[in-house]
C-alpha positions in Angstrom: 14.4 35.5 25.0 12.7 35.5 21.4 9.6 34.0 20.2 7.9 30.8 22.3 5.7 28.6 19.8 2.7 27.7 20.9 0.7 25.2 19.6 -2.7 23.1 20.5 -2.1 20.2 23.3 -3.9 16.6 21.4 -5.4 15.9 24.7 -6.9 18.7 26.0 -7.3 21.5 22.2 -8.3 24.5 24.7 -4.6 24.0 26.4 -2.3 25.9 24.1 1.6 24.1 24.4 4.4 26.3 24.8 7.2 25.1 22.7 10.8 26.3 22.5 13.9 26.4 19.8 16.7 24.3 20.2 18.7 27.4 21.1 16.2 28.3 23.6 16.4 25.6 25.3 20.2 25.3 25.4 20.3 28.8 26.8 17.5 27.7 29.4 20.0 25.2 30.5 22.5 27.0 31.1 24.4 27.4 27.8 24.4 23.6 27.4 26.2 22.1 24.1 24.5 20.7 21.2 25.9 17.7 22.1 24.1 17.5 25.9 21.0 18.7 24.1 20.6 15.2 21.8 22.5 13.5 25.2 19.3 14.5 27.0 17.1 13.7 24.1 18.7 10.1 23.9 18.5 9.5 28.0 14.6 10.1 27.3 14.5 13.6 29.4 13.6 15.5 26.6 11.8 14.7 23.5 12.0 16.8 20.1 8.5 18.0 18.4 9.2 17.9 15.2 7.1 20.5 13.0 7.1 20.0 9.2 9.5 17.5 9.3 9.2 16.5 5.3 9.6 20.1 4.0 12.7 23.0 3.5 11.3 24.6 6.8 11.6 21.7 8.9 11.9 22.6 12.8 12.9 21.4 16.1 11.2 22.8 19.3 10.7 21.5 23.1 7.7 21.3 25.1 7.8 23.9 28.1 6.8 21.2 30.8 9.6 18.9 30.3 12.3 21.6 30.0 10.6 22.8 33.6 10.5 19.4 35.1 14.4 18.6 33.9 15.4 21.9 35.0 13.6 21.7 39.0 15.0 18.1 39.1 18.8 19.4 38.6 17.9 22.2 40.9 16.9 19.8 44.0 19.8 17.5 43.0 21.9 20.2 43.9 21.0 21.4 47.4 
């Protein structure tokens, strides 16, 4: 896997935030669609940090814990 962002949590600035592309994520999920990506982002289970969001270089990344906590839920849903 490439790069992971990390960035300073608000609530605690000593915690850095491990943040993950769009395309990162999908991949963690399994290859997932676009489409299931803004499904999941719509249902509440995931939510976007948006990183320069006025400028050319606009980006799109996903906090580590959430992507973690989605991914153990489908994993005990399963068994």
């Amino acid at each position: 896997m490439s790069q992971v962002q990390t960035t300073k949590s608000q609530s605690n600035p000593d915690k850095p935030v491990r943040l993950y592309t769009r395309n990162q994520v999908r991949e963690m999920l399994g290859g997932v669609s676009r489409h299931t990506l803004w499904r999941l982002e719509k249902a509440g289970k995931l939510h976007a940090v948006h990183l320069n969001r006025r400028s050319d270089k606009a980006r799109v990344f996903y906090r580590h814990s959430e992507i973690m906590a989605l991914v153990g839920s489908d994993a005990d849903a399963e068994t």
